[in-house]
N, C-alpha and C positions, 0 to 999 in steps of 0.2 A: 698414349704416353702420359705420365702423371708426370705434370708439373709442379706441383707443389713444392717437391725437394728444392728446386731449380729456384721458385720463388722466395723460398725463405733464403737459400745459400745466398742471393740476388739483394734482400734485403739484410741481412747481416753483415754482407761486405759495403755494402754503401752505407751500413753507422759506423763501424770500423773503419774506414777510410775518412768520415768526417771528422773522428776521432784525430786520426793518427798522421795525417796529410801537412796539418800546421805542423807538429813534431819532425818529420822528414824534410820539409821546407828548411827548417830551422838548422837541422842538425848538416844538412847539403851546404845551406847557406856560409856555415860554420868556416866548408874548407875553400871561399871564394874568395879567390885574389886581388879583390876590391874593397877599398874601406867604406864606401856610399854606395855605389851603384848596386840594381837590384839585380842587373844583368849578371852572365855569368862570364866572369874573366880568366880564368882556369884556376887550376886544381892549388892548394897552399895549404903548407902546413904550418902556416908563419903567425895565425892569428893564437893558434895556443901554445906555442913556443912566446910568445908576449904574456900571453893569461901565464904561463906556468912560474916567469921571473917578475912577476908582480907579487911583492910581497905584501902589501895590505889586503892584497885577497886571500893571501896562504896564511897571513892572522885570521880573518875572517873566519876561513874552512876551519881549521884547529879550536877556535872558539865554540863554531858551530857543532864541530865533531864532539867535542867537548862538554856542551849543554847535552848532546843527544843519546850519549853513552849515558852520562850520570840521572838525567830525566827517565829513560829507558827502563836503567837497571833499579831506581825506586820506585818507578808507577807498576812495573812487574809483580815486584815484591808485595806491595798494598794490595795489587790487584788478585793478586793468586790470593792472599790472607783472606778478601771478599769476597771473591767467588767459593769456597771451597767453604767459608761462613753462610754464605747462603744456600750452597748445595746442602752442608749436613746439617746446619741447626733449623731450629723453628722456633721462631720469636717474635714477639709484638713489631708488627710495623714491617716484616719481612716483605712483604710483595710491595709496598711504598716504596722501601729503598730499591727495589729491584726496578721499579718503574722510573724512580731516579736517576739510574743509570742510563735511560734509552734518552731522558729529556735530556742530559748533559751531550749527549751524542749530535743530539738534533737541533739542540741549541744553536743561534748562529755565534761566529766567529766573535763578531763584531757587539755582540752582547756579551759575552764572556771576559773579553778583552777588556772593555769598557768598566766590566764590574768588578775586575782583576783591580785595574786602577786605581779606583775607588777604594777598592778593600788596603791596597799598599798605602796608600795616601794615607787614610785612616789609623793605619798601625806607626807609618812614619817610616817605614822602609824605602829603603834607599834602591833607586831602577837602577839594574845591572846585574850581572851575572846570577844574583839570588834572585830577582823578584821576576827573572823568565825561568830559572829551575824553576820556581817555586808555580808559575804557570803552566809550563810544558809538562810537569806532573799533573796537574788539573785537568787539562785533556785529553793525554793517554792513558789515563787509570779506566778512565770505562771503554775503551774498547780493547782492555787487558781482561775486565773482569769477562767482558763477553767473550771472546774468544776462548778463557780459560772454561768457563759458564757451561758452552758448547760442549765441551771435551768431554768437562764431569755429567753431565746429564748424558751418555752416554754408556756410561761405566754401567756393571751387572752389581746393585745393592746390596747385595747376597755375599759379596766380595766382604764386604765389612762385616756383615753379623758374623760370620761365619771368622773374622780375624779378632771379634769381640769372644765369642765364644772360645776362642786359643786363648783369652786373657788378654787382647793388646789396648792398649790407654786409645785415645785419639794422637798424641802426639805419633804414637808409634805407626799409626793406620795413617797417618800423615806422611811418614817419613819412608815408612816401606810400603806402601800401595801406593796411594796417591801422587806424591812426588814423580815415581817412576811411569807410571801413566798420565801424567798430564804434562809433561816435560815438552814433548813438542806444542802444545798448545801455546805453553810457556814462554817457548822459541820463537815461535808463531807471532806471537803478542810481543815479545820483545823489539821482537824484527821489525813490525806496526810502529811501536812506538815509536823506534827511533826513525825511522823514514818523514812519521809526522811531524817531529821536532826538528829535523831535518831542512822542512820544505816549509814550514808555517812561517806565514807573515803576520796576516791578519794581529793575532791575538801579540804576537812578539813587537811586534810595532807601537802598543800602548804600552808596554811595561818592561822594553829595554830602554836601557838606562847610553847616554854618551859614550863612555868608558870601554863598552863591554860592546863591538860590533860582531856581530854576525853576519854569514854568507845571504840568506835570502835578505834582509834589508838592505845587505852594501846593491845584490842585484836590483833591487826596485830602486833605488836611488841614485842607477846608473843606468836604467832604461829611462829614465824620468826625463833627462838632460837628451835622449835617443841612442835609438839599437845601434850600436855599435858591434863589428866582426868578434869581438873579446868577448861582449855577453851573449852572443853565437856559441861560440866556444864555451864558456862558461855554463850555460843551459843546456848545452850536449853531454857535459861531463857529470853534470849532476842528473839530468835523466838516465844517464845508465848507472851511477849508484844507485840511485832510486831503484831503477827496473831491477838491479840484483837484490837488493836488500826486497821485494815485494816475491821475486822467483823465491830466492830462498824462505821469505815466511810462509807461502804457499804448500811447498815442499814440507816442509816442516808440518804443517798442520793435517796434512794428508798423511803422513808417518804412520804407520800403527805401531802400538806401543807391544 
């Protein structure tokens, strides 16, 4: 009898369950009829009926939502302009910026942020609502352009000459090829984007401003004082946004056009 099957399915579910085990505790823990105890007291649906009539976290979420819609929908737009700049042209310094893109990805958090800071300072901008747009843009453009990057290096080339030789501009091969084929890419990337402005601390922590709270800060700043049944609740609700908004860019990116 070949083992091997047996050994990998064996090893896949034990990182998978290391993964996912804190997540299940969490989200269990959520519906426990205790506000301390780790034991379990029965079943309640009483800690998010609290989460749901606190209204400085339903500010919080709409800011949040708010940043991540409009972050989203410009690093999208930049992002397809780059990518689709780098698929078709050919110009000095092309493979540097391309290589630019992987370094901002692999950058840490905690460098970016810091040098985000730095740069607002410098200009005299004011932390708040603009100077995390204007970050959250920063971080989701390069995993817009890769995503989008992915799509187009798939396409048949031949598609274009052959729409150059009908006479069409670039604008036009933009607008009637390209667009329509890379549109789940696009979706794809959008759906990225905003999940990560979504859930980002790190980088949102050095360049929000008082005025302007968001969802993941208010949570750090309420597990900080301890876990409470609310940020139980709270971190359940926002791991299955998450987990939809992650299903659907999936979907999406699998789409054939």
């Amino acid at each position: 009898m070949n083992m091997r099957p047996l050994q990998q399915m064996s090893y896949l579910t034990l990182i998978y369950l290391f993964f996912y085990i804190p997540i299940i505790i969490l989200i269990v823990y959520s519906f426990n009829d205790s506000q301390y105890s780790l034991l379990w007291h029965g079943f309640t649906w009483r800690w998010y009926a609290e989460l749901f009539s606190d209204s400085d976290l339903w500010i919080s979420t709409w800011h949040s939502f708010l940043l991540g819609l409009s972050s989203a929908s410009v690093a999208t737009l930049i992002g397809m302009i780059a990518a689709v700049s780098l698929y078709r042209y050919r110009f000095m310094g092309r493979n540097f910026l391309n290589g630019l893109v992987f370094i901002l990805i692999l950058s840490p958090e905690i460098v970016t942020g810091a040098s985000l800071l730095i740069l607002f300072t410098f200009l005299r901008l004011e932390l708040g609502f603009t100077s995390l747009l204007l970050a959250h843009i920063s971080f989701c453009i390069p995993f817009v352009i890769v995503t989008a990057y992915s799509r187009l290096i798939s396409f048949d080339k031949n598609i274009f000459e052959a729409a150059k030789d009908l006479g069409a501009n670039d604008l036009l091969i933009l607008r009637s090829i390209i667009l329509p084929l890379l549109w789940p890419a696009l979706f794809a990337g959008w759906l990225l984007s905003f999940t990560l402005s979504l859930d980002d601390v790190i980088i949102s922590y050095f360049v929000a401003g008082p005025e302007f709270q968001i969802l993941p800060l208010q949570i750090f700043s309420m597990v900080r004082s301890g876990i409470k049944p609310e940020i139980n609740a709270l971190c359940s609700v926002l791991f299955c946004v998450t987990l939809t908004f992650i299903v659907l860019s999936q979907l999406a990116l699998r789409k054939k056009a």
